[in-house]
N, C-alpha and C positions, 0 to 999 in steps of 0.2 A: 869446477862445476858451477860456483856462482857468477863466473863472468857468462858460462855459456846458459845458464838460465836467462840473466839481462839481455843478451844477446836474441832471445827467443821471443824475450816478451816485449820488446822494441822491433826485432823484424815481422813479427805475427801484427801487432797494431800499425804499422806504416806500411805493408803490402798492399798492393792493387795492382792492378796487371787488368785492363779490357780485352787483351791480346788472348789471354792463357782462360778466360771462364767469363760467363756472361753475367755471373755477378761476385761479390766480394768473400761470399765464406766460406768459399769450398779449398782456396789455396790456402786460405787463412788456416782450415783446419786441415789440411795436408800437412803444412808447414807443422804447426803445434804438433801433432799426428809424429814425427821424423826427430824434431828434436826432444821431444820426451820418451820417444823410443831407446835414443842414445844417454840421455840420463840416466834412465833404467836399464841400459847394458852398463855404466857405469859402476852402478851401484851394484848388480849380480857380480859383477866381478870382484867389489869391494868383499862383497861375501863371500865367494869362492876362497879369496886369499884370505878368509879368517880372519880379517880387521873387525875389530868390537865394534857392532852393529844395535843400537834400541831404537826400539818405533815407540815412538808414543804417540796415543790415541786419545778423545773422547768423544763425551756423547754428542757433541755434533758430527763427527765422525762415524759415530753409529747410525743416527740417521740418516744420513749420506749415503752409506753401504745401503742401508733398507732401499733407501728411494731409488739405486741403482736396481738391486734386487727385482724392484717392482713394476720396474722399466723393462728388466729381461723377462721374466712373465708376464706381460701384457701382451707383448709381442705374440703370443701363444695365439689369444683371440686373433688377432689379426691374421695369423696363417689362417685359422678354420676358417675365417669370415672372409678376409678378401684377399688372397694368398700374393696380390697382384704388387698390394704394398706393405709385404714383411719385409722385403729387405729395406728398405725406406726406415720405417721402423724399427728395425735391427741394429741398423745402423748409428741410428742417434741413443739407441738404449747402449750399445759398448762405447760410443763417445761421453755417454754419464760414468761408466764404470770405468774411464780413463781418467777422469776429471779426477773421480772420487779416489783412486790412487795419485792424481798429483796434488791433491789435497794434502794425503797425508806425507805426502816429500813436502811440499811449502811449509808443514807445522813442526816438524822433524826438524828442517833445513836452517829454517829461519828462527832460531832459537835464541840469537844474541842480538843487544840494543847494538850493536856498529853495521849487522847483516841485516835489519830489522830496518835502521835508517837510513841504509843504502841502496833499499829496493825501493823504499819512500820515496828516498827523492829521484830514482829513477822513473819511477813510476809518477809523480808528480809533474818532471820535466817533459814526460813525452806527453801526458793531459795537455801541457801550455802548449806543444807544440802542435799536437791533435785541433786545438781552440785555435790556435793561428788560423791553420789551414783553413777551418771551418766558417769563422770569419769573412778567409779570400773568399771562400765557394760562395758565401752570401751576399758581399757586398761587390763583387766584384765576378764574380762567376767562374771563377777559373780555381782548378787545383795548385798545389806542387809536383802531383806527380802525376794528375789524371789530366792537368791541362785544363780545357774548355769541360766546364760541369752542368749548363744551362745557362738560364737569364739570372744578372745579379735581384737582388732582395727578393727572390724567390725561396719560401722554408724547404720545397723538396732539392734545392740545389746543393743544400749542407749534406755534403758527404764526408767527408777530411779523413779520405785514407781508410774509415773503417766500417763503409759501407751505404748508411742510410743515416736521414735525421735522428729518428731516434736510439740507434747503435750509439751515435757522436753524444749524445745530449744523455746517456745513461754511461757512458764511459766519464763525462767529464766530470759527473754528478758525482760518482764514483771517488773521485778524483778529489774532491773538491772538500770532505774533511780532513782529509790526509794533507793539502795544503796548507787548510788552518794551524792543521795539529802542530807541523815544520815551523811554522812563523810564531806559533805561542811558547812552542816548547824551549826550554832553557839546556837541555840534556845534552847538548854540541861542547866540544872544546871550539876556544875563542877564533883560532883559526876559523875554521870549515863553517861555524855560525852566519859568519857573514855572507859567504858563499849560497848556503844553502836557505837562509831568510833569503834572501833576493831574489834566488830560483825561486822559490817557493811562492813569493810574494808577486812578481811578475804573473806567474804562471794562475795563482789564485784569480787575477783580474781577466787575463783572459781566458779562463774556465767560465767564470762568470760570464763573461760577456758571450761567448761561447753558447752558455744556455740560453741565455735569453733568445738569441735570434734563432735559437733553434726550435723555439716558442712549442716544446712538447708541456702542455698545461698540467699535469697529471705528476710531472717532475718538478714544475713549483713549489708544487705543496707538497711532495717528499723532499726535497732539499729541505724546506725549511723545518719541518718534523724530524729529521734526519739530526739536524743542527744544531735544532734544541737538544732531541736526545745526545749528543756527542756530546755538544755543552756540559749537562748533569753531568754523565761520566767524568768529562777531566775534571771537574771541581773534585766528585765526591775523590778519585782516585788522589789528586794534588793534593788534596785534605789528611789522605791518610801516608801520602808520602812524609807528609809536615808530621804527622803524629809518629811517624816508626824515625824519623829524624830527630827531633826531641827526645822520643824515648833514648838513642841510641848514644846521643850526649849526655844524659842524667845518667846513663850509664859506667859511662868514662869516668864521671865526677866520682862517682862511687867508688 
């Protein structure tokens, strides 16, 4: 199930087809739509045959559910008022209440630091390769997979695969702690270290570079807000690794 998760979330960010929809998210959420239907036959079946099944939850999970919740009743006013576009609105309120079930398979699923840093740098690797593309579409005006995209050094010509400027420039952004985190983190056996700082490291530059020319102003100053807060976090948490590490030898001594 975790290869075919990777599988979903590398073929949903590299599709584009002009051929099949006049624009990028309707196959995109077809696609997501088919393989998370098949994970969740997966997992009914896991429960059918009585294999120990726990969900665990929290309270962002709880709000999650409300927000969905309140997305399928809004839909209500929309029938009385303009019946014309419930299903429009219908539609995106059960695409929240999908999410918010794969939600809780992601926090389920991804439980251990080896599934944890494997999706990382999955997810990392296709950022740098999303930045490639995005890049070509700017400087040079062509895709990899859409071909001719516009005039080069044009900002609306940055599409790279996952739609529009700002899809590209909020995907990378995304991206772009989780690179850090790869390249500072010490938590790799010696092998895979090397491997995975490189990915990481490559892919951090061109994310970077990536945003820039994708010149959404609004994702400057959340990257670097983002960054800082990221920053605090790993200290304080590094901090207390160090203090339950200490503690855990003065124990030994004992």
């Amino acid at each position: 199930m975790e290869i075919l998760f990777y599988i979903m979330y590398v073929v949903v960010a590299l599709f584009s087809s002009r051929k099949l929809t006049y624009e990028f998210s309707v196959p995109k959420y077809a696609l997501i739509t088919v393989f998370l239907s098949v994970m969740f036959f997966m997992i009914l079946m896991k429960i059918l045959r009585k294999e120990k099944l726990e969900i665990r939850f929290n309270m962002a999970h709880v709000a999650f559910f409300a927000f969905a919740i309140s997305a399928l009743l809004s839909t209500i006013n929309v029938y009385r008022d303009n019946p014309v576009y419930f299903r429009y609105s219908f539609d995106i309120a059960i695409y929240v209440l999908l999410m918010f079930f794969t939600s809780i398979f992601i926090s389920n699923f991804f439980v251990t630091k080896e599934r944890i840093k494997r999706f990382l740098t999955v997810s990392v690797a296709l950022a740098g390769f999303i930045a490639f593309d995005a890049l070509l579409n700017f400087y040079g005006g062509v895709d990899v997979f859409l071909g001719s995209v516009g005039s080069p050094f044009s900002r609306a010509t940055v599409k790279a695969t996952v739609g529009n400027v700002n899809f590209v420039s909020n995907f990378l952004s995304l991206n772009l702690p989780l690179a850090i985190y790869l390249i500072a983190s010490a938590d790799f056996k010696r092998k895979e270290a090397s491997v995975i700082k490189v990915i990481a490291s490559v892919s951090a530059l061109l994310i970077v570079s990536g945003i820039l020319v994708s010149q959404t102003r609004s994702l400057y100053v959340a990257n670097i807000i983002s960054l800082c807060i990221f920053s605090v976090f790993y200290m304080i948490f590094k901090k207390k690794e160090g203090f339950e590490r200490d503690r855990q030898r003065s124990s030994e001594y004992e």
